[in-house]
N, C-alpha and C positions, 0 to 999 in steps of 0.2 A: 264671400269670406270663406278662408280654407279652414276643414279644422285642424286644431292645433296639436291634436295627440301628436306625440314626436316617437317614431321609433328609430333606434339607434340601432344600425348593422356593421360589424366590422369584417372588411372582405380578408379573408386567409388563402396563399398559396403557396406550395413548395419551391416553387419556378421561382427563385432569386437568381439573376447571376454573379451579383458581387457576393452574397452572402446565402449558400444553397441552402434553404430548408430554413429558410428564415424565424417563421413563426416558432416551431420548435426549437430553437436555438435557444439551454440554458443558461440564463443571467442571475445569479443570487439564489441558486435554488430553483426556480420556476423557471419556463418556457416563456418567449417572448410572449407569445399571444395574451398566456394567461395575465404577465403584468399590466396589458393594455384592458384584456375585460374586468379585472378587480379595479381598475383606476376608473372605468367609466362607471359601472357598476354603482358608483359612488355617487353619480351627478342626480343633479335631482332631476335636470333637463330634462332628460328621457321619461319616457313612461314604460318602454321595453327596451330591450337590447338580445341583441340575436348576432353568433357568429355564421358567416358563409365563406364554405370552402365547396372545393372538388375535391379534397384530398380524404380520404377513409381513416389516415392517420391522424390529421389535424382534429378529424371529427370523434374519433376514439378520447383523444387526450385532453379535447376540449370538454366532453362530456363528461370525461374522469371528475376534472377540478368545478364540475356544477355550471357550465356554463347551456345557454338552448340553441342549437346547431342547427342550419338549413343546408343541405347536400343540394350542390346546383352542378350546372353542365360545367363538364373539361372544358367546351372550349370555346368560354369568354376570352377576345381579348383587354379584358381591363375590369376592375375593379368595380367599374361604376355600371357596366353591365350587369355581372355577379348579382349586385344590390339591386337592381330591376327586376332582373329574376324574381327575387325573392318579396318584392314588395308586391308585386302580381298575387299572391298565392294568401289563399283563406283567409289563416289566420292575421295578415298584416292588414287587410285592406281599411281596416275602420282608423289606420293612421294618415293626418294628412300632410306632416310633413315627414321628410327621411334624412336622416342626417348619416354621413360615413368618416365614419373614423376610423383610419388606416390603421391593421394590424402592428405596425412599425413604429407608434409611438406610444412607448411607453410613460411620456410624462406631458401628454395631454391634457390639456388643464379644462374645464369646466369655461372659462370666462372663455377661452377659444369657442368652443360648443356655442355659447353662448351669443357670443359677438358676428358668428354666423348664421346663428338663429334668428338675430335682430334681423337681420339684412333681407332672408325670406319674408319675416314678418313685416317689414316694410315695403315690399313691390315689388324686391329683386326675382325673376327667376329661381338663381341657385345666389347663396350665401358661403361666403370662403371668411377667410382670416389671415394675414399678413404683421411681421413687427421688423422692427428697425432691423436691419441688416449688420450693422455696429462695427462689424471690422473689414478692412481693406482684402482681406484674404476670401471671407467669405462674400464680398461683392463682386471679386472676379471670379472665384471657383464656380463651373458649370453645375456643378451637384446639387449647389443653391440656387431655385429657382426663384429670380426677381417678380415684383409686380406694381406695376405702376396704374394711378388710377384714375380717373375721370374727377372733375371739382365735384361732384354728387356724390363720391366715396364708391363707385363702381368700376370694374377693371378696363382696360383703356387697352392695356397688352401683360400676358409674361412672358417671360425669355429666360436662357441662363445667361445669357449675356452680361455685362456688367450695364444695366439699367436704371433711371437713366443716365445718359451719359455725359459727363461733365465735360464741356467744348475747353474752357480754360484750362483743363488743370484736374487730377484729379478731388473727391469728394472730402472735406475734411472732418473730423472727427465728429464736431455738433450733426454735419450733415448725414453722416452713418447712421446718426442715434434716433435721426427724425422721421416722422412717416413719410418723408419725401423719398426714402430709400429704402423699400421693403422688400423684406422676404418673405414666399407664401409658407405658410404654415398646411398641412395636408391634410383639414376636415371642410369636409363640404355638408352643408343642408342645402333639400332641393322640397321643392313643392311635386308631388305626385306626378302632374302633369310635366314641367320640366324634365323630371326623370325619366319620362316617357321621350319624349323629344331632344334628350341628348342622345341618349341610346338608338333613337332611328336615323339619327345625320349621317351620312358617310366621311370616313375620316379624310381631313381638310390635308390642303399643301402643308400650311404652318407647325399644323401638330406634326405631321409626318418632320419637318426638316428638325424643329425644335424638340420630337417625343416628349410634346405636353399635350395631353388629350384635353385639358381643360379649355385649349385654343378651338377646337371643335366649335363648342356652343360659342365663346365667342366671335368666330370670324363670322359664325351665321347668325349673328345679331342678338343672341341671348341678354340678358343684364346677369354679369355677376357681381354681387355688393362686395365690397371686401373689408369687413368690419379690421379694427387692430390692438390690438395689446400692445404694452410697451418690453414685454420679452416672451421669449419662448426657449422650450429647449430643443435641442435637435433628434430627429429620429435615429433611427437604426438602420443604414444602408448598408455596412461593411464589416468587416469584422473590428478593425479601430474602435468605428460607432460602439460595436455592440461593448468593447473593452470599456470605453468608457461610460456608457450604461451600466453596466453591473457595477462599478466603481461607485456611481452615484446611489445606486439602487440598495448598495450595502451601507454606503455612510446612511442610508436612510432608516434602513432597517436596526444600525445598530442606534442611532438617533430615538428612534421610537421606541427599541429596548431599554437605555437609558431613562426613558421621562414615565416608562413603570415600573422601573426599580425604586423610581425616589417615591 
C-alpha cells in the first residue's frame, strides 16, 4: 500500500510557441500561473502544492503572490520530467503520490484532481481525466487531444485524430456528449514509482509521430485510468484561449463581487 500524502506540482515554462511566455500572460488582473495556483490552492486533495520552473522570472513572480517554487534544470524536455525532478528532492519525498496540474489551466476543477486520484488509488500506474468531447468541431480539431478507453476505464490509445471513428457516418449529438467520445483533460496523478519509470523510457515512435508524451508509458505497457466528468473547461494554448479566459475569469470575479455587496 502506497501512501497517500498527495503533493501537487505545477510545471511553468516560458517556451510556449503559440502563446510566448505563457505563464505570465496577464488575464483579469493576475498572471496565468498565479490563477491556476489560487484555484488549486483551494482543493483539499492535496496536502502540498509547489510550483517548478527553469525560469528566474516565473520564480520571482510566483514568489511575489505566496506561492513555494522549486528551480529545476533548463533542460527537461517535458513537464513530467520537471515534476521528477523535483519529487526526488528532501523535502517531497514523504509524499506517495504526485499529481501535475498543468500551469495552463486555469479552471481545473477539483473532481478532475480527484477522478484521477481514484484511478492511482485503484491499481492504475498513472490516473488521467477525460469528458465528453460535445461538439463536431472540437472532435476533429488536432489541439483536442481524444481518448479512448479499455472496458476497465483505462486508456486503450490518444490521438488528435478524430477518435473513435464512426465507419457509418459521422458521430451524432447524444454521441459527442457521452463517454464514448472523450477528450483528455491535462492532470495527471502518478504513484512515485511510475514517475520514476515514465521519466526513464525512451521516447516512443507514437509520441514522436502524435507529440503526446502520455503515449510513452502507454505503448510500454503502463495502465493509465482515465477517470471522467461530465465537462470541463478548456485551457489556455493561444492567445484566442487566453481572450476568452479572462472573459470568464472577469464574469467570475465581478460574479463574486456582486454576492458581497448583497
Amino acid at each position: 500500500m502506497h501512501n497517500e500524502r498527495v503533493l501537487g506540482i505545477i510545471p511553468a515554462r516560458l517556451a510556449s510557441q503559440r502563446l510566448p511566455g505563457k505563464p505570465l500572460v496577464v488575464l483579469a488582473g493576475r498572471p496565468l500561473i498565479e490563477w491556476v495556483w489560487r484555484r488549486v490552492s483551494t482543493f483539499q486533495t492535496f496536502d502540498r502544492i509547489v510550483i517548478a520552473t527553469d525560469s528566474a522570472e516565473i520564480e520571482r513572480v510566483c514568489l511575489a503572490f505566496g506561492a513555494a517554487v522549486e528551480m529545476t534544470s533548463p533542460d527537461h524536455p517535458s513537464g513530467t520530467d520537471r515534476i521528477a525532478e523535483v519529487m526526488e528532492r528532501p523535502p517531497y519525498r514523504d509524499y506517495g503520490i504526485v499529481v501535475n496540474v498543468q500551469g495552463d489551466e486555469p479552471f481545473v476543477t477539483e473532481a478532475q484532481v480527484a477522478a484521477a486520484l481514484a484511478a492511482v488509488r485503484n491499481g492504475c500506474d498513472v490516473g488521467t481525466v477525460g469528458a465528453p468531447v460535445c461538439t463536431m468541431d472540437a472532435w476533429r480539431d488536432p489541439s483536442v487531444v481524444k481518448v479512448v478507453r479499455r472496458m476497465d476505464g483505462s486508456a486503450l490509445y490518444f490521438s488528435r485524430s478524430p477518435i473513435p471513428h464512426v465507419r457509418d457516418g459521422d458521430p451524432d449529438a447524444a454521441a459527442l456528449g457521452s463517454e464514448r467520445h472523450l477528450r483528455h483533460i491535462g492532470v495527471y496523478a502518478y504513484t512515485r514509482n511510475a514517475l520514476r519509470a515514465w521519466v526513464s523510457l525512451p521516447e516512443g515512435e507514437l509520441e514522436q509521430v502524435e507529440r503526446l508524451e502520455q503515449l510513452r508509458p502507454l505503448a510500454a505497457g503502463m495502465r493509465i485510468g482515465v477517470g471522467t466528468v461530465m465537462a470541463a473547461d478548456y485551457g489556455v494554448d493561444t492567445p484566442a484561449d487566453a481572450a476568452r479566459a479572462e472573459a470568464k475569469l472577469r464574469m467570475q470575479a465581478d460574479a463574486l463581487q456582486l454576492s458581497m455587496d448583497q
